[in-house]
C-alpha positions in Angstrom: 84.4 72.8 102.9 82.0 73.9 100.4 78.4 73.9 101.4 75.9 72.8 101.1 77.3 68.7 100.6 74.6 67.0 98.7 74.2 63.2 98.9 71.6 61.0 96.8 71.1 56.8 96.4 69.0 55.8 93.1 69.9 52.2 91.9 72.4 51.1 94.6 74.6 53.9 93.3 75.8 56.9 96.2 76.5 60.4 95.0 78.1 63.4 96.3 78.2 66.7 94.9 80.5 69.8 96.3 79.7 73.1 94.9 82.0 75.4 93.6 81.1 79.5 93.8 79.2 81.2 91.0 82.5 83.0 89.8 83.6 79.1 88.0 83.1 78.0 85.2 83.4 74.7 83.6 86.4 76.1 81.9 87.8 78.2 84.8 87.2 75.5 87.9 89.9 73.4 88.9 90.3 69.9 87.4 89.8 66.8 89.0 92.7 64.8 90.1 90.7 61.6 90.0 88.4 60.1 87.0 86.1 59.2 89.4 85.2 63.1 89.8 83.5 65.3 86.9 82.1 68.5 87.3 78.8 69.1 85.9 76.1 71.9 86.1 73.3 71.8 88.1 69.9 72.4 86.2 67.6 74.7 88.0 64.2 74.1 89.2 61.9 73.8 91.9 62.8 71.7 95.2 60.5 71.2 98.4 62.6 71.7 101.5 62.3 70.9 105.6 65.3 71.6 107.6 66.6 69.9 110.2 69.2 70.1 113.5 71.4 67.6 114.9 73.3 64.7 113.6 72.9 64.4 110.0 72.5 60.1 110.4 70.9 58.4 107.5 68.0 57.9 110.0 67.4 61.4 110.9 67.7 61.9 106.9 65.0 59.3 106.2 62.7 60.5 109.0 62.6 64.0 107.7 62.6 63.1 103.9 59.5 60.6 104.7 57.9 63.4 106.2 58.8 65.7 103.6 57.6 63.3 101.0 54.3 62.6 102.7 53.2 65.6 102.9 54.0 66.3 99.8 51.9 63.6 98.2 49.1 64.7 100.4 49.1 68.4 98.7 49.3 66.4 95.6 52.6 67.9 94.3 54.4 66.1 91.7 57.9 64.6 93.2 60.7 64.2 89.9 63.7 62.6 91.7 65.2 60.8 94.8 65.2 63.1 98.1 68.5 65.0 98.2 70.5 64.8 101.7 71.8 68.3 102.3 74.3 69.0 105.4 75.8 72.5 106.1 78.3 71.7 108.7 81.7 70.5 109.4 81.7 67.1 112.0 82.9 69.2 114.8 80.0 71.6 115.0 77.7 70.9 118.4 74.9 68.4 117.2 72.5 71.2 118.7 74.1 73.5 115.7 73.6 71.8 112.8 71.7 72.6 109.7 70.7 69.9 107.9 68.2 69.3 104.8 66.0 66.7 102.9 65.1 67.9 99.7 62.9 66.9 96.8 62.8 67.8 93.1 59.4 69.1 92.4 56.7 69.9 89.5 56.0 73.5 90.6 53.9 75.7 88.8 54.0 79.3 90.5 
């Protein structure tokens, strides 16, 4: 398993990304054996981050990215896209384990 997974939900639509080491390439990765999969690059940027333990449920997701995204809006940091699930670890890793992630795209000016 790669990791992290990424998982995002804009317009009804679900998303998964895998990432594949540095070393690839568009040209050198391996190709998808389905349509349905297209490798893409990832621009780079600024993302806001809280980490997380324990089950990686779409509740404990939206708990964390609320929080995340509140107080975020309180420092009055601009937000550019949908929270980001992030998840670390395979399903048979202890709950207690875990590393986990809700993630937001971010205006950042260092």
């Amino acid at each position: 398993m790669t990791v992290p997974v990424t998982q995002t939900h804009q317009n009804g639509v679900a998303q998964m990304q895998f990432y594949l080491p540095e070393a690839f390439t568009k040209e050198t990765a391996p190709v998808p054996s389905h349509k349905s999969v297209k490798l893409v690059t990832v621009p780079g940027g600024y993302y806001a981050v809280i980490q997380y333990s324990g089950r990686s449920t779409d509740k404990n997701y939206q708990t964390r990215a609320a929080h995340l995204k509140r107080h975020l809006q309180e420092a009055g940091v601009t937000i550019l896209g949908p929270s980001i699930k992030a998840t670390y670890n395979g399903p048979l890793t202890p709950f207690f384990m875990r590393r986990n992630e809700a993630i937001y795209p971010i205006d950042w000016q260092p």
